[in-house]
N, CA, C and O of each residue as an XYZ file, in Angstrom:
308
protein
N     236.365     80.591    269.499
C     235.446     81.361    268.689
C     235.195     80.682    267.361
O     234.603     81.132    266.380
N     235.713     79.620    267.517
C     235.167     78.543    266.056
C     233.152     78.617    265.906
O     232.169     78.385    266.609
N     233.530     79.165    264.307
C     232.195     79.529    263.434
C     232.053     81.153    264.093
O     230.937     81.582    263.800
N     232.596     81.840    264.633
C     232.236     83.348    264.835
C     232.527     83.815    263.275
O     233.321     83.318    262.475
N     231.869     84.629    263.149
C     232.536     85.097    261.405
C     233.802     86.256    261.186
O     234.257     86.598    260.095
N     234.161     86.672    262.305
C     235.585     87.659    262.709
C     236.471     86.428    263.127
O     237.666     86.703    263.019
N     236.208     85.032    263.614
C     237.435     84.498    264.183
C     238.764     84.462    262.995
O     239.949     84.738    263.183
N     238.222     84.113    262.006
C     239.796     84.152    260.898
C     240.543     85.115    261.097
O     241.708     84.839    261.382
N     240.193     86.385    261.030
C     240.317     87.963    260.839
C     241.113     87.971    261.970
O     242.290     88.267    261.765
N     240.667     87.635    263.536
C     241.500     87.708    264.701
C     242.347     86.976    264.741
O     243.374     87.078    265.413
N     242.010     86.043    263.952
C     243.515     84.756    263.977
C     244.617     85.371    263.596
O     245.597     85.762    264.228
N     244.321     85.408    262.443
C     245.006     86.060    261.484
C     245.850     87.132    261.901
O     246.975     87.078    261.404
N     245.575     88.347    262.876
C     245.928     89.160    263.082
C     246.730     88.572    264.518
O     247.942     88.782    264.490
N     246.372     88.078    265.390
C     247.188     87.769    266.489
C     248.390     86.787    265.937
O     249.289     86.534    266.740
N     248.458     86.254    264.697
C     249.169     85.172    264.530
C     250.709     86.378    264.204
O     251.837     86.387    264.697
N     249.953     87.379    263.030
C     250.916     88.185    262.732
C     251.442     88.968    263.899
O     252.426     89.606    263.526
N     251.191     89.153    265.067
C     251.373     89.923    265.736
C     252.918     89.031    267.003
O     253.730     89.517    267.789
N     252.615     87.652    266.560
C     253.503     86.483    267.195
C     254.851     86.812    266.153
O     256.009     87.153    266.391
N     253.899     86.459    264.553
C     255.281     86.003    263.667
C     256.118     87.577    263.818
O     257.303     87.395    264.100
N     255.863     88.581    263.729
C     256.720     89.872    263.911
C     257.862     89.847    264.772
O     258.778     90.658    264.630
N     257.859     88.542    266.078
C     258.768     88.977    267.430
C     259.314     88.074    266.639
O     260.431     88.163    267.147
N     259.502     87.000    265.528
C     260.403     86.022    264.885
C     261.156     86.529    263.996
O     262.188     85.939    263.677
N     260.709     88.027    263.267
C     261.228     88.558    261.760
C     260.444     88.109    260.412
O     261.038     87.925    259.350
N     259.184     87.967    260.556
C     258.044     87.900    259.799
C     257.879     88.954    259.201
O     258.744     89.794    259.447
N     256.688     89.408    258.133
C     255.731     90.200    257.813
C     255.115     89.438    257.024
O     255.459     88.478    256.335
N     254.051     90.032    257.220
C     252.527     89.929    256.416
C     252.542     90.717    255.368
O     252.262     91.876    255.674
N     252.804     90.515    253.998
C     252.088     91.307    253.026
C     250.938     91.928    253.063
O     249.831     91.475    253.353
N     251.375     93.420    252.632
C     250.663     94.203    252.728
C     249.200     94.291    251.358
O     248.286     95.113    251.297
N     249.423     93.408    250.665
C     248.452     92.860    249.172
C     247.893     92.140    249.850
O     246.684     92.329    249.979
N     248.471     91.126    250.494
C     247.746     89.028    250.062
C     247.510     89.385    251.469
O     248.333     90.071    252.074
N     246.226     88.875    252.129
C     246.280     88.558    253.669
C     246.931     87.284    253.524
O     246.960     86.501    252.575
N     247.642     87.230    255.105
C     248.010     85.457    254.987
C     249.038     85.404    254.345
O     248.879     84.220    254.050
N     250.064     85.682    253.816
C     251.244     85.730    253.064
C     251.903     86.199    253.844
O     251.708     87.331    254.287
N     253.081     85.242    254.288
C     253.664     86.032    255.515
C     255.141     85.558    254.821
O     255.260     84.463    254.270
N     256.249     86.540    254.927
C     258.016     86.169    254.722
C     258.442     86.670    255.677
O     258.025     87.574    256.402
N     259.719     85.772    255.684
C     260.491     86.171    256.483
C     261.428     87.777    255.785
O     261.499     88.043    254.586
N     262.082     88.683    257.003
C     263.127     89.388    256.893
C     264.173     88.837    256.027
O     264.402     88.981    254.826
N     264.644     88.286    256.792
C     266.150     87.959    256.321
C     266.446     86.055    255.369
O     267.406     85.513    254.822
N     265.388     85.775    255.576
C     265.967     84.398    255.109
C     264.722     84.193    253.942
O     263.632     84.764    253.922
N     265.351     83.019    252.822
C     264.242     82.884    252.114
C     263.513     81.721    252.165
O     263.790     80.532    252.010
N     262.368     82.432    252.455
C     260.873     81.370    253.353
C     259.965     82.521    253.114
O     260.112     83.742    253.153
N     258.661     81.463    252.768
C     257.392     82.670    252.762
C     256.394     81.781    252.776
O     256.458     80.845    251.980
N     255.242     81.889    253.701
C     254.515     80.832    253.446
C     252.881     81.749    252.970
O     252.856     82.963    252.769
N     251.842     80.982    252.884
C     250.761     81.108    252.836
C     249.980     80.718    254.061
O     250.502     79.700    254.517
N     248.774     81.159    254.915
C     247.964     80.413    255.568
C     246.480     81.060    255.059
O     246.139     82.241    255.114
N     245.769     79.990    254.584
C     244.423     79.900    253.838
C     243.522     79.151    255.137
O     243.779     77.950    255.208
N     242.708     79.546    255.976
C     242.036     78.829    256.995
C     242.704     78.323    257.384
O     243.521     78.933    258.075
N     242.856     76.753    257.215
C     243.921     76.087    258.447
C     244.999     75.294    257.456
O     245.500     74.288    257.958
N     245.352     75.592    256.289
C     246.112     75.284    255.311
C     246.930     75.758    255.465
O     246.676     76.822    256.031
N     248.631     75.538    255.176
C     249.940     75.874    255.218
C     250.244     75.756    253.762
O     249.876     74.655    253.354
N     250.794     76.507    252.817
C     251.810     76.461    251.398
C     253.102     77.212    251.919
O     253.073     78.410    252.201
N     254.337     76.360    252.038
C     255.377     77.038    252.289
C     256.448     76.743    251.382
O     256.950     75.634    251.197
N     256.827     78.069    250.708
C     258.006     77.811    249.761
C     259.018     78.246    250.505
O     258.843     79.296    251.124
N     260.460     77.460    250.631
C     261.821     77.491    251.043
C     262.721     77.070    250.070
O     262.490     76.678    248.926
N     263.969     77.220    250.770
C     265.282     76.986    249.893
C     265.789     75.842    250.783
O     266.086     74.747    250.307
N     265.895     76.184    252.329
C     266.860     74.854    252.919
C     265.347     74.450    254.130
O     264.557     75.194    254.712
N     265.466     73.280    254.100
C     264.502     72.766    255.183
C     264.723     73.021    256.523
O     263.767     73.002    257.299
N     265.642     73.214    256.839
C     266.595     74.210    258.403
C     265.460     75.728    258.377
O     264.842     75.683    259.440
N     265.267     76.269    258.024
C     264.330     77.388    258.027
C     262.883     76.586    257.392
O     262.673     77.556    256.663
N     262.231     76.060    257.203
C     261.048     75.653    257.590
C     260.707     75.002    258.994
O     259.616     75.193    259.533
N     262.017     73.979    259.729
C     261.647     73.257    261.093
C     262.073     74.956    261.681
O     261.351     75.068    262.671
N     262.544     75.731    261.599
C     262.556     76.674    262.237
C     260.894     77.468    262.480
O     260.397     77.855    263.538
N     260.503     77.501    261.524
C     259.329     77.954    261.179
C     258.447     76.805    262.400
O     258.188     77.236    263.524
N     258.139     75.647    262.075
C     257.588     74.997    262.663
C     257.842     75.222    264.551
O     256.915     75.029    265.338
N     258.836     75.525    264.868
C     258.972     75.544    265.679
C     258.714     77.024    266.495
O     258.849     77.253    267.697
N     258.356     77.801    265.566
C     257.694     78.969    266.437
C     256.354     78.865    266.382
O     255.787     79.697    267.090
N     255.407     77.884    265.585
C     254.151     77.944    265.388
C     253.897     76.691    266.668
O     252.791     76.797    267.198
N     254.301     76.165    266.916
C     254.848     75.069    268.172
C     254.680     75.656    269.654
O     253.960     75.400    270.620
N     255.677     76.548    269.365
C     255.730     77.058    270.783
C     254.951     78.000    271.572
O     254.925     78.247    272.778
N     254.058     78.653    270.137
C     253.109     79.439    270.246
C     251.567     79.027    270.252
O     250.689     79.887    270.324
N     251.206     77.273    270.150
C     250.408     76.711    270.369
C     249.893     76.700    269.039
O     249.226     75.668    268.978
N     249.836     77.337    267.846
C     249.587     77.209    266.426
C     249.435     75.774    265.451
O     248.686     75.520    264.507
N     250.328     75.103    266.025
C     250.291     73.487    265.357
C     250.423     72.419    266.399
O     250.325     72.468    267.625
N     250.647     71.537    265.649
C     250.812     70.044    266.566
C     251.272     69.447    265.987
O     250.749     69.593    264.882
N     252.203     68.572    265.918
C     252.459     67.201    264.955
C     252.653     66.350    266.067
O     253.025     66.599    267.214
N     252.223     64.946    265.319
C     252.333     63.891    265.447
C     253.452     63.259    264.617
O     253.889     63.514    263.494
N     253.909     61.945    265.953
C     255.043     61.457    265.235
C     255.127     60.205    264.581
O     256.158     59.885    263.990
């Protein structure tokens, strides 16, 4: 649905609906501001932009790795 003008909006919302089965939430202010429950990590997603503030890099590849498995990213090595 790239260029529909709801696709962000659905992204957005199915993405949160993934990060929840991990221990996510979405701020209820900021769209796109998502923290974790229990650990400290919180990132931003702005269109297809990532800002992620952490404490140990062990919970960001964690992070990466549910956006991975859920088809959300890609890296190259």
């Amino acid at each position: 649905m790239h260029g529909h003008t709801v696709s962000g909006k659905l992204t957005n919302e199915k993405l949160a609906v993934i990060l929840k089965k991990y221990d996510f939430m979405q701020s209820d202010l900021i769209a796109g501001l998502f923290s974790h429950k229990t650990r400290p990590l919180s990132f931003l997603l702005v269109v297809d932009d990532f800002g992620i503030k952490h404490v140990e890099k062990e919970y960001v590849e964690c992070l990466i790795q549910v956006l991975q498995h859920n088809d959300y990213i890609t890296t190259q090595d």
